[in-house]
DRENROKE-195768 format. One line per 10 residues: number of its first residue (from 1); their letters; for each residue x, y, z of N, C-alpha, C. Coordinates in steps of 0.05 Angstrom, whole numbers. Last residue first. Example, Ala and Ser with C-alpha at 12.3 -4.5 7.8 and 13.67 -1.06 7.14 Angstrom:
2
2 = SA = 257/-45/142/273/-21/143/258/1/157; 264/-114/156/246/-90/156/264/-66/156
END
This chain:
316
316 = XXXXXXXXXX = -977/533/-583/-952/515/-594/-951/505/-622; -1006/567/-535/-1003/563/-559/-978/549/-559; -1037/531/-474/-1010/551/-490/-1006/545/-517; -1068/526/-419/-1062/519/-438/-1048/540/-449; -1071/521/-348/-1059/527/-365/-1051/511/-390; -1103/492/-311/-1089/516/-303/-1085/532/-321; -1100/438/-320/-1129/453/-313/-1125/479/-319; -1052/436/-375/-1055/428/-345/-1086/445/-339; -1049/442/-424/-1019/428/-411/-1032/420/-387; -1065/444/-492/-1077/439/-459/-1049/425/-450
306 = XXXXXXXXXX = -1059/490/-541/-1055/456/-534/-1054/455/-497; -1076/524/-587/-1077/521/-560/-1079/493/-561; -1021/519/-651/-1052/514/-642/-1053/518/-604; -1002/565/-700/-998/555/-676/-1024/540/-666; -1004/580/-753/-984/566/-750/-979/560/-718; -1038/643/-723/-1029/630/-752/-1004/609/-743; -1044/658/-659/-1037/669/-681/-1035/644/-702; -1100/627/-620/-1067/623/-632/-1062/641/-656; -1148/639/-571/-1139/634/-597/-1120/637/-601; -1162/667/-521/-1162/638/-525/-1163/624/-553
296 = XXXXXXXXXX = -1129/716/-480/-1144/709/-510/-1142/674/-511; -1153/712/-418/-1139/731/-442/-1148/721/-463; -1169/698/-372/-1186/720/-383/-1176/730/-410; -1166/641/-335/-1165/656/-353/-1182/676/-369; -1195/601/-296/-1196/629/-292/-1182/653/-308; -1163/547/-320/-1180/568/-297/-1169/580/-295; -1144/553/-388/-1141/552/-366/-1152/565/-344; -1108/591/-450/-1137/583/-432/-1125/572/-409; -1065/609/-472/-1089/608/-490/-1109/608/-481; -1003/644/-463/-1024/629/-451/-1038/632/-469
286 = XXXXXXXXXX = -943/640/-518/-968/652/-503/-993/644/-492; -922/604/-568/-918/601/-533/-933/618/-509; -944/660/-605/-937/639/-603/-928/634/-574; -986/709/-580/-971/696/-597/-966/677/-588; -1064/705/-587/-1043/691/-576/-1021/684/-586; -1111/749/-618/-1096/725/-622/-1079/723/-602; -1164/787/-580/-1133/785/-600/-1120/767/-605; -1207/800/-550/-1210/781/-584/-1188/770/-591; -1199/788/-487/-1188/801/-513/-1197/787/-535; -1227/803/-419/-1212/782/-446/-1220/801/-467
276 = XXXXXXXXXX = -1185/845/-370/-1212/830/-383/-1201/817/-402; -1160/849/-303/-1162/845/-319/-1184/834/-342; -1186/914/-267/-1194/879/-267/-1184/872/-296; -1154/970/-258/-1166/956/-273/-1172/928/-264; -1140/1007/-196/-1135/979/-220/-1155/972/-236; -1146/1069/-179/-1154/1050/-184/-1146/1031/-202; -1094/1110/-137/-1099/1093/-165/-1126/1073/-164; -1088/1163/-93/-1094/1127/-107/-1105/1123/-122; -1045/1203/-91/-1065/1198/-102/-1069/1174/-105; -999/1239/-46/-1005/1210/-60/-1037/1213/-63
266 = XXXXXXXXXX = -970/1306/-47/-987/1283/-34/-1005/1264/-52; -914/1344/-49/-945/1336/-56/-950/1308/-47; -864/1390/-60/-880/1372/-44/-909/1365/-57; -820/1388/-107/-844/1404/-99/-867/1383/-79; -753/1395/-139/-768/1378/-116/-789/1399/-109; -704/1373/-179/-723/1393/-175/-751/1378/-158; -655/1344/-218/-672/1345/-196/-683/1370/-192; -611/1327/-261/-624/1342/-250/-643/1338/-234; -626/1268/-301/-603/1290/-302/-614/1305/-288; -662/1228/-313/-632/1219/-292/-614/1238/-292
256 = XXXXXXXXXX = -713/1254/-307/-699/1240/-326/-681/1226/-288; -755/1285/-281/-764/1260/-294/-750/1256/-307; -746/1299/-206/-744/1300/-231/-746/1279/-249; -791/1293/-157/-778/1302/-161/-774/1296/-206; -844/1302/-109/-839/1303/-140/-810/1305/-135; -843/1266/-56/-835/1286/-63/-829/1280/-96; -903/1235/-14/-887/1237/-29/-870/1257/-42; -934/1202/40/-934/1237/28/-906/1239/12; -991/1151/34/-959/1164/39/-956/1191/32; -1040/1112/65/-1026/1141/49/-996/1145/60
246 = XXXXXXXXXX = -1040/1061/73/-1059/1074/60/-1050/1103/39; -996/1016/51/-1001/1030/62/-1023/1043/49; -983/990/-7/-987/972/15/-989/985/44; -1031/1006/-60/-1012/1019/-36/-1007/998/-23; -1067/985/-96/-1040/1010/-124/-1013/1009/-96; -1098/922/-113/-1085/935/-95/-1061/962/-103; -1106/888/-152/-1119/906/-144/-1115/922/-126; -1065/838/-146/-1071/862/-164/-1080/877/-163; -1033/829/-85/-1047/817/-99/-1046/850/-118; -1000/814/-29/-1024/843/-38/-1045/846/-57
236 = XXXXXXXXXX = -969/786/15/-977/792/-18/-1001/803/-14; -919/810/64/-946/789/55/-956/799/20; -874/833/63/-872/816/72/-904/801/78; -870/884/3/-872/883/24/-868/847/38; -869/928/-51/-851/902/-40/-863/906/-12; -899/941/-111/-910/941/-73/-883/917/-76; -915/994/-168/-900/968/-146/-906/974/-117; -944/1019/-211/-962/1009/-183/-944/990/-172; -905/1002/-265/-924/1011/-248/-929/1002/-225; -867/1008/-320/-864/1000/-290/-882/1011/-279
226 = XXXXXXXXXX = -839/989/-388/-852/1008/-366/-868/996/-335; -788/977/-431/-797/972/-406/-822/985/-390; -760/956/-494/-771/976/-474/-792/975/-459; -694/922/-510/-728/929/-510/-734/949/-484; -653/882/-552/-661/910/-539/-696/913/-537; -607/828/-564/-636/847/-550/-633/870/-534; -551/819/-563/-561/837/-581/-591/850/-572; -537/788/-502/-529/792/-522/-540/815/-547; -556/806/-450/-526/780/-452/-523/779/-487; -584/856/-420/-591/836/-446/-557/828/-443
216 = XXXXXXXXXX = -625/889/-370/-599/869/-379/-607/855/-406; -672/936/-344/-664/927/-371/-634/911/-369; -719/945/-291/-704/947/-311/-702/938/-340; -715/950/-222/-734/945/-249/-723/949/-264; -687/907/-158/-685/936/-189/-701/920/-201; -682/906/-95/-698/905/-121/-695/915/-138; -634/876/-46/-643/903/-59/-661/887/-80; -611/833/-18/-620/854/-5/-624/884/-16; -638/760/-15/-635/789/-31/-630/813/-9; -632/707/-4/-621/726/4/-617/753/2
206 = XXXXXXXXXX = -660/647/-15/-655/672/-30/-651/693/2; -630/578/-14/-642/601/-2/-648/628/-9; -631/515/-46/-621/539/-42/-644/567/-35; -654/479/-30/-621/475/-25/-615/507/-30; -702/471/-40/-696/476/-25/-672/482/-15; -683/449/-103/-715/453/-86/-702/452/-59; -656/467/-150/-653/450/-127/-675/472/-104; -661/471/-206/-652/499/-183/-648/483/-159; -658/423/-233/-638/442/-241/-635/455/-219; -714/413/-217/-690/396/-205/-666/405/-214
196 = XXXXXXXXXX = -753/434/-233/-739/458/-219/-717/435/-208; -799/407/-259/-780/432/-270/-763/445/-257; -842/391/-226/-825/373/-232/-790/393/-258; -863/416/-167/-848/425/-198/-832/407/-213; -891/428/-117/-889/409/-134/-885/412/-162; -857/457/-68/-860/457/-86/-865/434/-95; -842/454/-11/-870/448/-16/-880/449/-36; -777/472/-7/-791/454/2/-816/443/-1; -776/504/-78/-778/505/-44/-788/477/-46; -820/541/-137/-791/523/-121/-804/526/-82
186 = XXXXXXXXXX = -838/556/-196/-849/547/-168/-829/527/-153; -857/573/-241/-842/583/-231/-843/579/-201; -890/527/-261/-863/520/-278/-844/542/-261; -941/553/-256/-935/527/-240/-902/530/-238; -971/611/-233/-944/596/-252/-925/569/-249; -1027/632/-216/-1004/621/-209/-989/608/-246; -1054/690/-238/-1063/663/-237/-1020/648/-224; -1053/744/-226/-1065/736/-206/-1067/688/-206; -1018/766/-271/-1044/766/-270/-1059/748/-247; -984/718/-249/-983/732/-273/-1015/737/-276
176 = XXXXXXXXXX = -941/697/-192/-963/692/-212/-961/720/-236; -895/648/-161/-896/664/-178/-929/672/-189; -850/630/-107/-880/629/-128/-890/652/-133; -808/591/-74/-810/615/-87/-838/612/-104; -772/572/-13/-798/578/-31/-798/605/-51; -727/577/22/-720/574/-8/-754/571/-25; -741/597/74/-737/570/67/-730/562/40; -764/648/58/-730/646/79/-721/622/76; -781/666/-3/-787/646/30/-760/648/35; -812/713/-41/-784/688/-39/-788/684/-6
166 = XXXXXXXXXX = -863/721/-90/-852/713/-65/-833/697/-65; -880/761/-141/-871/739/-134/-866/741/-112; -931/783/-198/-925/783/-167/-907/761/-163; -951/823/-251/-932/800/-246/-928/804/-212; -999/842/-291/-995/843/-265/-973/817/-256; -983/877/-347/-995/854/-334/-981/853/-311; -999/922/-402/-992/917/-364/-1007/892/-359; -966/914/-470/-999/905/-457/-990/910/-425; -936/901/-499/-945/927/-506/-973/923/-486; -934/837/-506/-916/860/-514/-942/873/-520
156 = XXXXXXXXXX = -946/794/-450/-952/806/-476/-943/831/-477; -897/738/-434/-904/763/-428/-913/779/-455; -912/670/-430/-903/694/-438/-909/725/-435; -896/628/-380/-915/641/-394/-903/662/-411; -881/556/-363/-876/586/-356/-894/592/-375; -887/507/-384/-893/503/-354/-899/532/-346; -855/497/-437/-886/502/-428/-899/502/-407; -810/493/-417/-820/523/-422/-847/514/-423; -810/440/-392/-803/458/-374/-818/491/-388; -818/412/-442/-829/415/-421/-841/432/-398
146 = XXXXXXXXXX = -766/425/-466/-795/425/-484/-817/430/-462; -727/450/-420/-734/432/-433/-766/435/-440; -706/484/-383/-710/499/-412/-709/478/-432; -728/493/-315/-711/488/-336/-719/486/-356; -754/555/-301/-764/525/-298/-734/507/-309; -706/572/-272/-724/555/-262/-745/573/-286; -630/558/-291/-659/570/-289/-671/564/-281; -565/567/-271/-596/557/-265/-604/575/-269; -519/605/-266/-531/607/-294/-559/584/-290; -481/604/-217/-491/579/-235/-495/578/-256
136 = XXXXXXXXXX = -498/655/-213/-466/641/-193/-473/623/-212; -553/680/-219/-522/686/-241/-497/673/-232; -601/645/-241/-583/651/-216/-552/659/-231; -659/667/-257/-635/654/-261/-626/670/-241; -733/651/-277/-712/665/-265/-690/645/-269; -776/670/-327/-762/649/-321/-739/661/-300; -821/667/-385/-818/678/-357/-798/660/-345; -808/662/-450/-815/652/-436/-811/660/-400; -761/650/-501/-804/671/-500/-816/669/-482; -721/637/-487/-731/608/-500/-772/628/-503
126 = XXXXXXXXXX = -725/676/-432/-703/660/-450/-721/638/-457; -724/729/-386/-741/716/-406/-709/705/-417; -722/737/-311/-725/760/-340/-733/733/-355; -700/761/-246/-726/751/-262/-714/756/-294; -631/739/-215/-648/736/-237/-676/737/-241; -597/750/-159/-622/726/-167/-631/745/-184; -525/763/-176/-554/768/-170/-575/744/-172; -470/783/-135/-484/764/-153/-512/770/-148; -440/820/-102/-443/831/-127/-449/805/-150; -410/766/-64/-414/796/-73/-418/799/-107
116 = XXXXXXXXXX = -463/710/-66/-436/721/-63/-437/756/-71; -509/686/-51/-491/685/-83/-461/685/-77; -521/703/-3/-524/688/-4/-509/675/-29; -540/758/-28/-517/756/-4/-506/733/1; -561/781/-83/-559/764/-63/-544/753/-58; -588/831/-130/-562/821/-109/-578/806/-83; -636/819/-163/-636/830/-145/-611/811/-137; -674/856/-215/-647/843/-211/-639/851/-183; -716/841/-282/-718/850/-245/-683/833/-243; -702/827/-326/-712/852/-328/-724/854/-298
106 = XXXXXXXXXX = -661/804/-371/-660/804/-347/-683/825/-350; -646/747/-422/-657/776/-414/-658/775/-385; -635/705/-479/-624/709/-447/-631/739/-437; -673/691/-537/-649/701/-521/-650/707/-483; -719/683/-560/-711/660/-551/-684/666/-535; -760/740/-533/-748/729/-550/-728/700/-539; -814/780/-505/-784/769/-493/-787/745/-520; -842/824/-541/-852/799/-535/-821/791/-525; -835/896/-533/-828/870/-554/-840/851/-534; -839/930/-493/-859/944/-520/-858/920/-540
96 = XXXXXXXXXX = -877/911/-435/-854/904/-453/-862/912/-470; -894/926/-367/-905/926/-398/-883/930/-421; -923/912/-305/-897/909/-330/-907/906/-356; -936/926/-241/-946/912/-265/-930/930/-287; -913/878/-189/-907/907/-209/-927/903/-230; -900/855/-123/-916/863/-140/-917/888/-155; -873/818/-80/-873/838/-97/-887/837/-117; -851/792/-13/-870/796/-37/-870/810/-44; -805/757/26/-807/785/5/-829/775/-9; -785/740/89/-801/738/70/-808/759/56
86 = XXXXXXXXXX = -746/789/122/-762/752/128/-767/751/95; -738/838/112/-715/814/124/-722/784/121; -761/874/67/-766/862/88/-735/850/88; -722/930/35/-737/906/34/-738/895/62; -694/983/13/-714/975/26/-731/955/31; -666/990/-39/-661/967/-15/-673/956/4; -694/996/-100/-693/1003/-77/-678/976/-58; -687/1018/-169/-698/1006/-143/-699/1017/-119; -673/1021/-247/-682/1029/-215/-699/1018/-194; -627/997/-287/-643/989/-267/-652/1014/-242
76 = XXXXXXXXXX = -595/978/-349/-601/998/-330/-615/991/-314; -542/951/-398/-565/947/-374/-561/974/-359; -507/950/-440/-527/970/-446/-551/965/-416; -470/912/-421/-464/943/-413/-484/969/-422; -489/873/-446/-495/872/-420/-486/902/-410; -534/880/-507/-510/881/-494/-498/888/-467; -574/939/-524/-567/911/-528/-535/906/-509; -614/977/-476/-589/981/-496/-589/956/-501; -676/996/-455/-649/983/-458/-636/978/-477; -716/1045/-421/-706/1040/-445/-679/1022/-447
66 = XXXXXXXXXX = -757/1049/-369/-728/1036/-380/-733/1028/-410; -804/1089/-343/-789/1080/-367/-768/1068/-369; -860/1087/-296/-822/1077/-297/-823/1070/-320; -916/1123/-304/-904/1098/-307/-880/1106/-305; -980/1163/-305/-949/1160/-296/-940/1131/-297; -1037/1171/-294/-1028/1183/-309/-990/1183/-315; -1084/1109/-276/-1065/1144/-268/-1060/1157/-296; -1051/1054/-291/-1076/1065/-279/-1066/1096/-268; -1011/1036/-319/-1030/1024/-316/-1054/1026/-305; -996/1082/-369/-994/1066/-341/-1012/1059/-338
56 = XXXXXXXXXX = -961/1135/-419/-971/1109/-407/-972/1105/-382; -942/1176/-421/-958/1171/-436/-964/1151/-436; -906/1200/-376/-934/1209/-371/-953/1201/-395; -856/1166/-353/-870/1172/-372/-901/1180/-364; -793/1185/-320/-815/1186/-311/-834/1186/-341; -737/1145/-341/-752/1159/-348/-778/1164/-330; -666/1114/-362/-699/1107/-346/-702/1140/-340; -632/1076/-413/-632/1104/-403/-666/1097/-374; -558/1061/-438/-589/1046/-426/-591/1075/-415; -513/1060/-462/-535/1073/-475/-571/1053/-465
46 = XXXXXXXXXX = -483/1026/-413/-477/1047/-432/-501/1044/-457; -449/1019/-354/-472/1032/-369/-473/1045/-390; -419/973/-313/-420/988/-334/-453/995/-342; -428/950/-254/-404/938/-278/-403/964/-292; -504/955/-249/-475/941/-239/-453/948/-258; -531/1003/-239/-526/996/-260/-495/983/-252; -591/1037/-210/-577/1018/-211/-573/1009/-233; -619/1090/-184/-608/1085/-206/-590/1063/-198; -670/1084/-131/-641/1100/-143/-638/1084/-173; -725/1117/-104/-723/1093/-124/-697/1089/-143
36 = XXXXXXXXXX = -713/1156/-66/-729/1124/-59/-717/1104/-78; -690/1186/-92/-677/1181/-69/-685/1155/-66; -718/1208/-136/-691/1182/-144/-677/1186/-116; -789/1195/-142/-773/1202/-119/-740/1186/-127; -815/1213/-197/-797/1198/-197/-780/1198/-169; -886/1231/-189/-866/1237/-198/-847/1210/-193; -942/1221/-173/-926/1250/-158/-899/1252/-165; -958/1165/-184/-967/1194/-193/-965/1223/-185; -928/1122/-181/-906/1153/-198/-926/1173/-200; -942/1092/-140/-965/1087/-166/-939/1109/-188
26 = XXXXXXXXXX = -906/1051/-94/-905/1072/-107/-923/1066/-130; -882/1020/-37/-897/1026/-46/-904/1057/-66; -855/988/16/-856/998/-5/-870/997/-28; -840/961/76/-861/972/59/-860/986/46; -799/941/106/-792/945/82/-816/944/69; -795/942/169/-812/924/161/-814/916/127; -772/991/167/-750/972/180/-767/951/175; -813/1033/160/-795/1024/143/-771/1006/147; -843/1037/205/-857/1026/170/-832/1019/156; -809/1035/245/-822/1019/240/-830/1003/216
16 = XXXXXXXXXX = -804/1095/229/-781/1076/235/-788/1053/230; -855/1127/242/-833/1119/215/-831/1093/214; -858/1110/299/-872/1094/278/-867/1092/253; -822/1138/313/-813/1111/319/-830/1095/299; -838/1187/306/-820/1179/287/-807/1153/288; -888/1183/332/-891/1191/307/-858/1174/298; -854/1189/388/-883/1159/375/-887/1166/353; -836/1238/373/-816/1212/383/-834/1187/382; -886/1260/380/-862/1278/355/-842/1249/359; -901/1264/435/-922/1255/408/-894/1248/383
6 = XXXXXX = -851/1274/461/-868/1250/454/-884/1246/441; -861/1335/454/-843/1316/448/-838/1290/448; -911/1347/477/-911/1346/439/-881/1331/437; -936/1301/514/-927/1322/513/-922/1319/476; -991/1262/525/-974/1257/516/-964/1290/512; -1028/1251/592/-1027/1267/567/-999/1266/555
END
């Protein structure tokens, strides 16, 4: 028979466990925990703000607001450190109130050790287009030839779409969007990318040891962010999925970045939507078709869907 002080010591070893494995996991429908999820803002901050919103999300009643400032001192970010050691998968679903523009953006940012201090591996947009960078270098992947962007996707403004990525200890990296892969965001040893001889396929390793959601802009863009149902963990989870645990027991706390106020309560799961198709035109450089596409398969005005691959066609 286990005594209560051993029960109480296998309980908190098992904590321990969950979280030295870096399972994380949040829908906000019990609020903004800013212990879990801190405020990150390298260098400077200045008129970037983040928010608990209760008028949007992807499922529930709650979303992560980042509002961003133009200009690299207008960046904000909330995260966490809590990450695996081996292999990272992540999954958010992200909703931009603008379409990412031909300018340089950041909007996930994760320090890696591997860079150097206080350098980051890059998600965000340049040329309208999904795309990471390495801030020691300034590589992108895909590279940002005619080619190369039509390899990536765009992100629809004002719409949650399910973005997931994995980084490999071996330098793999792969990307999807809405559950469909992203050829053009696809590195490592086993990659076949003809777009990534800029990032160097295997030569370089990711190292992260934190996640932020957010806002960076390198020059005048400004846009606004919202953040749902994230999972970082060390296998993929996919979209349908709100927990990478069953249940967690969470603490409301406060919904700006000024003040705190804390009331216990307990996690509600979300159901996901299945993404469906849309009448709505396709802006420009925006997916059009391709297996297993569900979005819109028409071009705004002055664009036509032009077939790149089984996978993926794209207005142009």
């Amino acid at each position: 028979m286990f005594s209560v002080i051993g029960s109480t010591a296998l309980l908190a070893l098992a904590g321990l466990s969950s979280f030295t494995n870096g399972q994380v996991s949040d829908d906000f429908e019990n609020g903004w925990d800013q212990t879990k999820w801190k405020t990150y803002a390298p260098d400077c901050n200045q008129g970037g703000s983040i928010s608990l919103d209760t008028s949007t999300s992807h499922g529930g009643s709650a979303s992560m607001k980042v509002v961003g400032a133009g200009g690299y001192c207008g960046h904000i970010f909330f995260g966490t450190t809590a990450i695996p050691s081996g292999d990272v998968y992540v999954r958010a679903w992200v909703k931009p109130s603008t379409a990412l523009t031909a300018s340089h953006v950041t909007f996930i940012t994760m320090p890696d050790s591997g860079l150097g201090t206080n350098k980051h591996l890059r998600i965000g947009g340049q040329s309208q287009i999904l795309m990471y960078n390495r801030e020691t270098d300034d590589a992108t992947l895909p590279d940002l030839s005619p080619n190369g962007i039509a390899a990536s996707v765009a992100l629809k403004a004002g719409q949650f779409q399910c973005l997931e990525y994995h980084l490999g200890t071996d330098g793999t990296i792969e990307t999807w969007l809405d559950g469909t892969s992203i050829s053009g965001l696809q590195a490592g040893p086993n990659a076949s990318n003809p777009y990534s001889a800029q990032w160097g396929n295997g030569s370089y390793k990711p190292s992260i040891t934190g996640i932020y959601f957010g806002w960076e802009s390198y020059g005048g863009d400004t846009n606004t962010f919202w953040y749902d149902d994230i999972s970082i963990g060390s296998s993929r989870v996919g979209c349908g999925a709100s927990q990478v645990s069953s249940t967690t027991t969470r603490t409301t706390l406060s919904t700006s970045t000024t003040g705190i106020t804390s009331v216990p309560s307990t996690t509600t799961t979300k159901t996901s939507a299945a993404p469906t198709s849309t009448s709505a035109a396709q802006v420009k450089y925006g997916q059009c078709g391709g297996t297993g596409w569900t979005g819109p398969t028409t071009c705004v005005s002055g664009s036509t869907c032009t077939y790149v691959n089984d996978w993926y066609s794209q207005c142009l």
